[in-house]
C-alpha positions as CSV (number, residue, x, y, z in Angstrom):
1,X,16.3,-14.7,7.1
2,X,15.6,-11.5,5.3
3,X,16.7,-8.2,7.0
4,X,14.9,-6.1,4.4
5,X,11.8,-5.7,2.6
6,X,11.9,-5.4,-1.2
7,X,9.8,-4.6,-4.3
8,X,10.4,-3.4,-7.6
9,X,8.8,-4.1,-11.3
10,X,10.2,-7.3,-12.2
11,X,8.5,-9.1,-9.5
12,X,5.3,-7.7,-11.4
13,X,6.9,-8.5,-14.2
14,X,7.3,-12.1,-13.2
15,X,4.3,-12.6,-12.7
16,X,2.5,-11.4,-15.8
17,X,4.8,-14.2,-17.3
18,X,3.6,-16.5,-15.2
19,X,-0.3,-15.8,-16.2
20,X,1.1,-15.9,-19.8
21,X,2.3,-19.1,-19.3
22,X,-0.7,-20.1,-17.5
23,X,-3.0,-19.0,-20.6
24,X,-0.3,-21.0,-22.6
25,X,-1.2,-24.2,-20.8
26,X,-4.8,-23.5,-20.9
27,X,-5.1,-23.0,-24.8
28,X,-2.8,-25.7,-25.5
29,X,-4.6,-27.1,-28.4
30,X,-5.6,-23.3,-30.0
31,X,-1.9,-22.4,-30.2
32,X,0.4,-23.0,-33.4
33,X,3.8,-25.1,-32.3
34,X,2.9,-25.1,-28.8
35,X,6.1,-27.0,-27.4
36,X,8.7,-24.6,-29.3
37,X,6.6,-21.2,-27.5
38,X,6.9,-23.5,-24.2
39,X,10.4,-24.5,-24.2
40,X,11.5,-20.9,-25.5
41,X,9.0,-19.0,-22.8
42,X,9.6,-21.6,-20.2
43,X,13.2,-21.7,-20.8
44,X,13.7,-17.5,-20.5
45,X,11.8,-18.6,-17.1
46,X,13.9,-20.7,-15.8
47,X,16.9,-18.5,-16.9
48,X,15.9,-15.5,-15.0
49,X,15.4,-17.3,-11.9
50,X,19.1,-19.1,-12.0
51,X,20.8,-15.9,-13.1
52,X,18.5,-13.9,-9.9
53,X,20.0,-16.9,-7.5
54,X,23.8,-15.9,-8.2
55,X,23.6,-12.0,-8.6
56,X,23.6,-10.8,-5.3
57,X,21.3,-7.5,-5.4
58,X,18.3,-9.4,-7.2
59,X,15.5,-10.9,-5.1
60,X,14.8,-14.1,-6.4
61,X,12.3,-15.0,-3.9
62,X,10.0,-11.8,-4.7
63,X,10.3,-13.6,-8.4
64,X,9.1,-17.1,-7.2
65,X,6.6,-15.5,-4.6
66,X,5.1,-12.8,-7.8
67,X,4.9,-16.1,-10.1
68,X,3.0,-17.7,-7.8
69,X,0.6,-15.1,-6.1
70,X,-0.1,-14.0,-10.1
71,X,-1.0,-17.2,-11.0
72,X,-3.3,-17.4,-8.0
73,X,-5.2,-13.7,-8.8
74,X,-4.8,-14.9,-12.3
75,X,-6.8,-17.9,-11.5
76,X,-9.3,-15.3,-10.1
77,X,-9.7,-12.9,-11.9
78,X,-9.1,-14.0,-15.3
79,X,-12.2,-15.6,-16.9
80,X,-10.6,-18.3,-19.2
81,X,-7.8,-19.6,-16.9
82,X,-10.1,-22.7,-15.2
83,X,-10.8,-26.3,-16.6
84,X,-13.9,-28.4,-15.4
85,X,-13.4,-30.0,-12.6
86,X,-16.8,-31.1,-11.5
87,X,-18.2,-34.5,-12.4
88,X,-21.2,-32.6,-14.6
89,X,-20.7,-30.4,-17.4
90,X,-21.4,-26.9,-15.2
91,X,-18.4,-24.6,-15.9
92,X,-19.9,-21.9,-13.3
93,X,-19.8,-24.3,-10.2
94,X,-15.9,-25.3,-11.6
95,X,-14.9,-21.9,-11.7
96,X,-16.6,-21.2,-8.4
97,X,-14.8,-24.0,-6.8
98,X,-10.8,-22.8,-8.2
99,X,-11.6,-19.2,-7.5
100,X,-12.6,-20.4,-3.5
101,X,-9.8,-22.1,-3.4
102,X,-7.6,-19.4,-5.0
103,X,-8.7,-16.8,-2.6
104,X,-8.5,-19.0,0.3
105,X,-4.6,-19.4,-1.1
106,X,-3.7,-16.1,-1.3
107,X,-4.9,-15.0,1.5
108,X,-2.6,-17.8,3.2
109,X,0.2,-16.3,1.1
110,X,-0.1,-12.7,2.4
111,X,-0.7,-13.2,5.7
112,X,1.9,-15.9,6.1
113,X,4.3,-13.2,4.1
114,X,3.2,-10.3,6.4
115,X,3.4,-12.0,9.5
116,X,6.7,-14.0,8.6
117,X,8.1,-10.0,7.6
118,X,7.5,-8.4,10.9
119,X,7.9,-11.3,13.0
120,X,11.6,-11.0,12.0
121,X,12.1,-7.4,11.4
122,X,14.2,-6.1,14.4
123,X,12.7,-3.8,16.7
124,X,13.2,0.1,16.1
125,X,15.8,1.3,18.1
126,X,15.6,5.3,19.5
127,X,18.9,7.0,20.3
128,X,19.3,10.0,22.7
129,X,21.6,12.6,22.7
């Protein structure tokens, strides 16, 4: 269990990749050799995490946990990151339904994240002289 809280810019980092490749996906057909820019981007991806698992002093859960919640505000936020997923042709109610569901998602994330973080934290001790 973590004994410390941690946050930096490559967790930020992370997960502007992970919209990248997100937008890669997405505009699969619009993009010029689109398995070579997968396999390279995907690999560096892939890379960073296994090197964060061994090295000690890098978070590699922040790195999974900013690929995923980016993705999610991504999927928000960003107005070309959806597909249709109704039966009729109505982008609006498609994008309504992912960003619902997106929201609903991170707001499981965080409060799972900040009630797992303090429900584990040791209590402050007070010494006195």
């Amino acid at each position: 269990f973590p004994k410390s809280c941690s946050a930096g810019a490559s967790e930020s980092l992370y997960g502007i990749f992970a919209v990248y490749l997100f937008d890669m996906i997405r505009n699969w057909k619009n993009l010029s050799k689109p398995w070579f820019r997968l396999i390279i981007d995907g690999g560096f991806s892939i890379v960073y995490l296994i090197v964060g698992v061994f090295i000690p002093m890098i978070d590699y859960m922040a790195h999974i946990g900013g690929f995923i919640i980016r993705i999610l505000s991504g999927l928000c936020i960003c107005p070309n990151l959806y597909w249709n997923i109704c039966k009729f042709d109505d982008p609006t109610k498609s994008k309504l339904i992912i960003i619902i569901i997106s929201l609903i998602l991170l707001l499981a994330f965080f409060f799972g994240g900040f009630s797992g973080f303090y429900s584990r934290t040791a209590a402050p001790t007070y010494s006195t002289n």
